[in-house]
ROFI-266923 format. One record per residue (C-alpha): x, y, z; residue in one letter. Coordinates in steps of 0.2 Angstrom, whole numbers, plus 5000, padded with zeros to 4 digits. Example, Ala and Ser with C-alpha at 12.3 -4.5 7.8 and 13.67 -1.06 7.14 Angstrom:
# residues 2
BAMAR   xx   yy   zz aa
BAMAR 5062 4978 5039  A
BAMAR 5068 4995 5036  S
This chain:
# residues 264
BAMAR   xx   yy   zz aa
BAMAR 4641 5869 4871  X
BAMAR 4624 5869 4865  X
BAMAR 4608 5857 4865  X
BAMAR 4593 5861 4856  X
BAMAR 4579 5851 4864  X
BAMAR 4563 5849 4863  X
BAMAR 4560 5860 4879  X
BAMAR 4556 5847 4891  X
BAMAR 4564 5841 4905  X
BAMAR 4579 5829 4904  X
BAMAR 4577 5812 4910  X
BAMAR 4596 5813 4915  X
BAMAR 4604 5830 4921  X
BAMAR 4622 5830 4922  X
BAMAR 4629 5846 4932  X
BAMAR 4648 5848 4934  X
BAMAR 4652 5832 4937  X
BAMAR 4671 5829 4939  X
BAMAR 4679 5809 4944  X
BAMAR 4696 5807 4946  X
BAMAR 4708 5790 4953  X
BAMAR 4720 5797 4963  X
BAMAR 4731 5809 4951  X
BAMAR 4722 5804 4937  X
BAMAR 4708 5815 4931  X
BAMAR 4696 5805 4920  X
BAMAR 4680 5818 4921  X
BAMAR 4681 5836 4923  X
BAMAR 4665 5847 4924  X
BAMAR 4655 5838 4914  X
BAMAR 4637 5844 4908  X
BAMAR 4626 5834 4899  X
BAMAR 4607 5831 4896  X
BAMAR 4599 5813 4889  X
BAMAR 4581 5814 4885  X
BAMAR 4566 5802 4884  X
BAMAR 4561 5796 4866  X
BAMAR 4577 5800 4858  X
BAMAR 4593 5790 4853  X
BAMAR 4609 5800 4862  X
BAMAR 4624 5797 4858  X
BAMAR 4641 5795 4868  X
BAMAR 4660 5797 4859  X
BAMAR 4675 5799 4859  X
BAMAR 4692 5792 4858  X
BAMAR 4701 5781 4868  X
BAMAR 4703 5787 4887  X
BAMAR 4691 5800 4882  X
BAMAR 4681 5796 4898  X
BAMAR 4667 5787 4892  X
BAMAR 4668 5771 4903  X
BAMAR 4671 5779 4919  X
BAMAR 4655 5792 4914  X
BAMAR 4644 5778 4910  X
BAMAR 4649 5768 4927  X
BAMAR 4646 5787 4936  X
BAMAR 4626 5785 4928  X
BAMAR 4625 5768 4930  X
BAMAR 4630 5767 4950  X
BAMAR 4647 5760 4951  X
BAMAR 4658 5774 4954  X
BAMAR 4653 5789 4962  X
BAMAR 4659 5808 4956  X
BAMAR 4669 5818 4967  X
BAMAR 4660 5832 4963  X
BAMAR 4644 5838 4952  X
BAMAR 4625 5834 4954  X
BAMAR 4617 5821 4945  X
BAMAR 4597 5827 4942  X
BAMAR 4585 5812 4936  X
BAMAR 4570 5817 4931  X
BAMAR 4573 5837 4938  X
BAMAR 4576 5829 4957  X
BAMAR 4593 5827 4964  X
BAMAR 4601 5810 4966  X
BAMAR 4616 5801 4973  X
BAMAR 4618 5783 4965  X
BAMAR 4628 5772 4974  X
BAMAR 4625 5757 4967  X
BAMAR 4619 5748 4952  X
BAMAR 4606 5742 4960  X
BAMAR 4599 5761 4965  X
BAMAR 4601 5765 4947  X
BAMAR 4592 5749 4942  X
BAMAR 4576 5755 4955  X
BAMAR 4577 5773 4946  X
BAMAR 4576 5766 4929  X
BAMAR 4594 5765 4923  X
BAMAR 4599 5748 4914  X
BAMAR 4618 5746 4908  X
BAMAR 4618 5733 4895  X
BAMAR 4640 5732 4895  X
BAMAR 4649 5724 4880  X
BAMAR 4652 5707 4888  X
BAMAR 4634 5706 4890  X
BAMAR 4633 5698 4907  X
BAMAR 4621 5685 4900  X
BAMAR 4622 5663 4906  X
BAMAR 4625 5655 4890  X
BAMAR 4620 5638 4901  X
BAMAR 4604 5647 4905  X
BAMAR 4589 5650 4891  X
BAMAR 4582 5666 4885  X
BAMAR 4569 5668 4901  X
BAMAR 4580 5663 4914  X
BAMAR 4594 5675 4909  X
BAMAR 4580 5690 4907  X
BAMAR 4574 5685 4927  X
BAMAR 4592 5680 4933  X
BAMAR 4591 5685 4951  X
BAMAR 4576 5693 4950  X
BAMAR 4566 5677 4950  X
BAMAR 4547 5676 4950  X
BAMAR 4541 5664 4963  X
BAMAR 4524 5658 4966  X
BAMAR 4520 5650 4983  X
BAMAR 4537 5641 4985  X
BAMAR 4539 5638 4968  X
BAMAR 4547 5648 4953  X
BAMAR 4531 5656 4943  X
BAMAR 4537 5650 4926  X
BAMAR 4521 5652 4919  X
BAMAR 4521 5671 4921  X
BAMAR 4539 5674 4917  X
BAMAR 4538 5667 4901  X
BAMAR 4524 5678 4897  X
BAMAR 4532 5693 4902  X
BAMAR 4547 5689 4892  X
BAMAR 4538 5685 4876  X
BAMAR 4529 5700 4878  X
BAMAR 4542 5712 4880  X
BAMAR 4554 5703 4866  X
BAMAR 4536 5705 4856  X
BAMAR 4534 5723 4860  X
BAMAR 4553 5727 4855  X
BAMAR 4550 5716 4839  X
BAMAR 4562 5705 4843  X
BAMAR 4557 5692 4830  X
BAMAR 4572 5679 4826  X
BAMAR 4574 5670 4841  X
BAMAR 4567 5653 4837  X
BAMAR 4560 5649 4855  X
BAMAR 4563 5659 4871  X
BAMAR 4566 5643 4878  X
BAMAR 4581 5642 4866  X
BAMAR 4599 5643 4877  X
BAMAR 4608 5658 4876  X
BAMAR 4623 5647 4869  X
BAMAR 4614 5643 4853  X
BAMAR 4611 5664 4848  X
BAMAR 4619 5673 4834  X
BAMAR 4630 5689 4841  X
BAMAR 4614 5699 4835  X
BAMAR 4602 5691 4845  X
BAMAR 4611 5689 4862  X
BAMAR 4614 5709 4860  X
BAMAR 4595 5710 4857  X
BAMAR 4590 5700 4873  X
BAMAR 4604 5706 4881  X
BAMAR 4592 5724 4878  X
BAMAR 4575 5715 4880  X
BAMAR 4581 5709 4898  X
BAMAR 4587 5729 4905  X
BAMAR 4568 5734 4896  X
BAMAR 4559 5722 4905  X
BAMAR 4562 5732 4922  X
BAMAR 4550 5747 4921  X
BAMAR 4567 5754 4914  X
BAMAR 4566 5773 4908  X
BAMAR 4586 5776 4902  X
BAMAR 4595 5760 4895  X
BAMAR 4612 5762 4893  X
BAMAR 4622 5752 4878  X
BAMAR 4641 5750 4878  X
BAMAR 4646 5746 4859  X
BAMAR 4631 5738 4855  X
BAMAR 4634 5735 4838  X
BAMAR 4655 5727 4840  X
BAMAR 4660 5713 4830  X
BAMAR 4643 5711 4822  X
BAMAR 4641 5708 4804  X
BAMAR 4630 5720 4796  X
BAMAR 4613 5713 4796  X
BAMAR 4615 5708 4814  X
BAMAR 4622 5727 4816  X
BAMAR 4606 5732 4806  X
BAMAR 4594 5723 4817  X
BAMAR 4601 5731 4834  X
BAMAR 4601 5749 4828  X
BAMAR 4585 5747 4823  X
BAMAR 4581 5739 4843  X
BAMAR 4590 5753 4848  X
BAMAR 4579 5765 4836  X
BAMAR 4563 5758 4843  X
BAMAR 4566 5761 4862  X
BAMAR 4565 5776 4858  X
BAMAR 4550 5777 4849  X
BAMAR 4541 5768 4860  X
BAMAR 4548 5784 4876  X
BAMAR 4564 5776 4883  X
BAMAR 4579 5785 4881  X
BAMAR 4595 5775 4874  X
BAMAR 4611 5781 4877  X
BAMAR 4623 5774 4867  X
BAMAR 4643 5770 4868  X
BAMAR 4648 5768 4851  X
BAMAR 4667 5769 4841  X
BAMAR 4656 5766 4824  X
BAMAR 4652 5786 4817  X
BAMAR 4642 5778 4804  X
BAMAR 4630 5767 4816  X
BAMAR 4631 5783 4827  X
BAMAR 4626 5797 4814  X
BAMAR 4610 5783 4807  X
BAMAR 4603 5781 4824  X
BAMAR 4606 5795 4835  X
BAMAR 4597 5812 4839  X
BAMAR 4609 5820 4850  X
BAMAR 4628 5818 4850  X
BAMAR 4639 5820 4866  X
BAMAR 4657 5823 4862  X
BAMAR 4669 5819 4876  X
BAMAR 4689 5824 4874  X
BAMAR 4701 5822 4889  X
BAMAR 4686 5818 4902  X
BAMAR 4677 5836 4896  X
BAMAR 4662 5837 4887  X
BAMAR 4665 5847 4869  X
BAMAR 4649 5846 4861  X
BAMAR 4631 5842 4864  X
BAMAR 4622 5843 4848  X
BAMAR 4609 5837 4839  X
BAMAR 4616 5826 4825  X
BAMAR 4611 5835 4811  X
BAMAR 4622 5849 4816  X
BAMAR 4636 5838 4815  X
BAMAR 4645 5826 4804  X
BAMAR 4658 5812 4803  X
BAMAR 4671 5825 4801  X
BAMAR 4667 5837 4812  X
BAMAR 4666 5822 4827  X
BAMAR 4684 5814 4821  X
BAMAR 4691 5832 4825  X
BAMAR 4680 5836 4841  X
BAMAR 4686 5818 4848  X
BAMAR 4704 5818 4842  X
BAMAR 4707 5840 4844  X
BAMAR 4692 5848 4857  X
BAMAR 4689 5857 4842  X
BAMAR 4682 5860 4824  X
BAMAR 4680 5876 4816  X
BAMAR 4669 5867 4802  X
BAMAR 4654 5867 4813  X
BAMAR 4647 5883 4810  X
BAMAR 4649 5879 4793  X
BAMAR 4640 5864 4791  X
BAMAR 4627 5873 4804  X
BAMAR 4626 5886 4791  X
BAMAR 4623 5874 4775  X
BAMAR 4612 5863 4785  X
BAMAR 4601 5879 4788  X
BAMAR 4601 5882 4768  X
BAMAR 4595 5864 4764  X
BAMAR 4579 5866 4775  X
């Protein structure tokens, strides 16, 4: 298992990390690395072990064993709320948003702005707008407008706006792009592309190889709860990640490795 980075320090160090449920062993030894400014990618078939890794990150179930390193600096999350005060969002496929509620008062559900004895409206709007601006986050017709009233496309895209708004370093997506059509799928790939351009890292759960090889850098492979591969993308392909997440295995990656090396 190999990562070729940049040389910086991870954002996210896994180290060993094993989870199991009583006789059921869903992790075992897992390794990985996610880095700020790039697009990684988490996949993997079904009962690969992707759910229960994300919920080990994100604070809602603890490893048995391992180390978890965020920013090179040991860390025991416990909670989802201590992952949200080190700068880890988990935007989960059912979204978690208030479709009764409109676009600003599910971005500051229970987290609420108050000035004096009253809700600061005033500057939670602003700080909406602004960050659905800074994420170009452009087809919402009002951020006033119920969340009931948005397409799939643009729920997912507030859904994201709302974990960015939170001085948020690692955002997490779970199947960001299912059961959108494909210019809504277009639009969230490229919200996912511009997190990281502007230095978060995105750490994507996805079923979709092509969504997966157009937007990520790094590809995490996980079969049977272990980590197979950690590669940059371009060292991979569609092929060689159906046999990595349905075998452990592919002895074609050296040789798309050594054809990729020819067409530089």
């Amino acid at each position: 298992m190999t990562s070729e980075g940049n040389g910086s320090e991870p954002l996210l160090r896994l180290k060993g990390v094993s989870k199991n449920f009583g006789p059921v062993q869903a992790l075992t030894n897992v390794d990985l690395e996610v880095r700020a400014g790039e697009v990684t990618a988490l996949i993997g078939d079904n009962g690969a072990g992707k759910s229960v890794l994300i919920k080990c990150i994100s604070g809602i179930h603890a490893p048995e064993h391992g180390e978890i390193l965020w920013q090179g600096q040991p860390v025991r999350i416990r909670t989802p709320r201590e992952a949200a005060a080190l700068g880890i969002e988990t935007v989960y496929q059912d979204l978690a948003l208030c479709n009764n509620l409109d676009i600003v008062q599910n971005m500051f559900l229970g987290r609420e702005r108050e000035h004096a004895v009253f809700l600061d409206e005033e500057s939670m709007e602003k700080a909406a707008a602004e960050t659905l601006t800074s994420l170009a986050v452009t087809t919402v017709r009002s951020i006033r407008q119920p969340v009931a009233s948005l397409s799939g496309g643009q729920r997912q895209s507030v859904a994201i706006a709302k974990a960015v708004l939170w001085n948020t370093k690692l955002v997490i997506m779970d199947e960001p792009t299912a059961a959108l059509g494909v210019a809504q799928t277009r639009g969230v790939l490229d919200l996912v592309r511009r997190l990281a351009e502007k230095g978060h890292a995105a750490l994507i759960v996805s079923h979709n190889m092509n969504d997966v090889f157009e937007v990520a850098d790094t590809i995490i492979v996980l079969y049977l709860g272990r980590v197979v591969a950690l590669r940059p993308a371009n060292e991979l392909d569609r092929q060689i990640a159906v046999d990595l997440m349905t075998t452990g295995a592919s002895d074609r990656i050296n040789e798309h490795h050594a054809q990729q090396g020819k067409g530089d």
